[in-house]
C-alpha positions in Angstrom: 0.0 0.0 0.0 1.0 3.9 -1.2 2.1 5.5 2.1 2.0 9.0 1.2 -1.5 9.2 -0.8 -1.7 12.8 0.3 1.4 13.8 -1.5 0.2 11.5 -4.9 -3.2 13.1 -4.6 -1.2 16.9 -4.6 0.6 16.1 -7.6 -2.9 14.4 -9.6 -4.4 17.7 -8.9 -1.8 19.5 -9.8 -1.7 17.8 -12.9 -5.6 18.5 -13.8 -4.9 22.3 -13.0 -2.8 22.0 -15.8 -5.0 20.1 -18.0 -7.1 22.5 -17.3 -5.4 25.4 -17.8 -4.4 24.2 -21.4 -7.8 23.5 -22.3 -9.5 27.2 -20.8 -6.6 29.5 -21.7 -4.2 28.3 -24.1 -4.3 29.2 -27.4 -3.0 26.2 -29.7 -3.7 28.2 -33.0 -1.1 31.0 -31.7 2.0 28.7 -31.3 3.6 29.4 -34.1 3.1 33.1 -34.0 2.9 34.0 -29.9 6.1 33.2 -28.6 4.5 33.7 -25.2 1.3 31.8 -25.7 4.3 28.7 -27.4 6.0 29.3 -24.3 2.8 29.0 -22.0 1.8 25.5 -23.6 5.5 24.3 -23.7 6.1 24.7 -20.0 2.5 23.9 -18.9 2.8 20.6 -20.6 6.4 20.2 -19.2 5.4 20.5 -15.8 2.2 18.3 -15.8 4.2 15.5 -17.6 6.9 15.8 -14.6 3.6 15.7 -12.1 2.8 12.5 -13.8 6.6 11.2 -13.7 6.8 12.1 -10.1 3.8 10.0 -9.2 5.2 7.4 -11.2 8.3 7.4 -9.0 6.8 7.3 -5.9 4.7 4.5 -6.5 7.3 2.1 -8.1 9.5 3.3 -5.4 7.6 2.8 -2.3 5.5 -0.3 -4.1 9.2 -1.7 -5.1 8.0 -2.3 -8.5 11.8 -2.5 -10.2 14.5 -0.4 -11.0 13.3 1.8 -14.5 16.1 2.8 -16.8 14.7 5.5 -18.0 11.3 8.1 -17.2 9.2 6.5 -20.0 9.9 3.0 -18.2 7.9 3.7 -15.5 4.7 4.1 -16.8 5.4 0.0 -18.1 6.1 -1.0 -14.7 2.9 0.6 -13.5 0.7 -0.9 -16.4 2.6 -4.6 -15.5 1.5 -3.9 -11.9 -2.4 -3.2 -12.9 -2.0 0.6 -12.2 -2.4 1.9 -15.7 -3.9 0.0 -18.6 -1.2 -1.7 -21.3 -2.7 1.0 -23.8 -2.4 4.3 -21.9 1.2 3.1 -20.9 3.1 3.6 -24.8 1.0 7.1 -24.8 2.1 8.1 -21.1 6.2 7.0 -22.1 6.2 9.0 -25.4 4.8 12.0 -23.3 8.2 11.4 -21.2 10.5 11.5 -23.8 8.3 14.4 -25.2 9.5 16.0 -21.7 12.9 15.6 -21.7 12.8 17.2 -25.7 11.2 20.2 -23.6 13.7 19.9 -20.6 16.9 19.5 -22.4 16.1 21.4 -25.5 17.8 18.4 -27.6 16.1 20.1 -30.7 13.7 22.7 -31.1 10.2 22.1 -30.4 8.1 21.1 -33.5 5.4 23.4 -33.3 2.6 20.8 -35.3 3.9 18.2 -32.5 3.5 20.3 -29.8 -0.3 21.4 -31.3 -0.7 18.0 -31.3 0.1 16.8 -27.8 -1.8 20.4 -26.7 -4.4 19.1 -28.6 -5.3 15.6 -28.8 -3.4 13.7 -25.5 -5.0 16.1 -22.6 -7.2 13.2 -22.0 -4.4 11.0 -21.9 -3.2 12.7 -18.7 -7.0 12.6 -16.9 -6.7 8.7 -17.8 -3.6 8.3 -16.0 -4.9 10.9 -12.7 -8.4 8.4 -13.2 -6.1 5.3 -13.3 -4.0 5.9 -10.3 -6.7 7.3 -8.3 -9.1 4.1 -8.6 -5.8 2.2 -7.2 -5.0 4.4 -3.9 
């Protein structure tokens, strides 16, 4: 059993605020042209992905899941555990490496990729805050 549900239930909330805030006041038709509104969704998405990796942490952590190589791992060892399902997990580890292209500026930000994560895999996050909050 999670020990420290209140801290997991923080950072789910945290990450629907900024689910929500994408969806209420971010502009996805300005990205190419707004370098504050590009800016707004880039980070915005950054942090709520690293809400999501930090959940993912603590729970193979303090469950003693397995040792992940890498960010995008953990969201496999929580779908082979039962706490996301096997089809949100390839979703959840493309939105980590999607962070670290954010993080570590490895290449500029494609803005049609970044309209597209804005866009279409905000529901993916809610499945994963649903998912993990069925299992505490």
């Amino acid at each position: 059993m999670v020990k420290d549900t209140d801290l997991i239930a923080k950072k789910l909330a945290f990450v629907e605020t900024c689910v929500r805030e994408l969806r209420e006041v971010a502009r996805i038709e300005l990205i190419e042209d707004d370098v504050r509104e590009r800016r707004f969704i880039e980070h915005t998405l950054q942090i709520a992905i690293q809400a999501a990796l930090d959940v993912a942490s603590y729970i193979v952590s303090d469950e003693r899941l397995g040792e992940p190589r890498t960010n995008g791992e953990l969201f496999e060892i929580l779908a082979r555990n039962g706490w996301v399902s096997q089809d949100l997990s390839p979703t959840l580890r493309k939105m980590a490496g999607f962070r670290n292209v954010l993080v570590h500026g490895y290449a500029t930000v494609d803005p049609e990729l970044l309209r597209t994560v804005a866009g279409r895999h905000l529901d993916d996050l809610e499945s994963y805050v649903a998912a993990i909050r069925a299992r505490l």
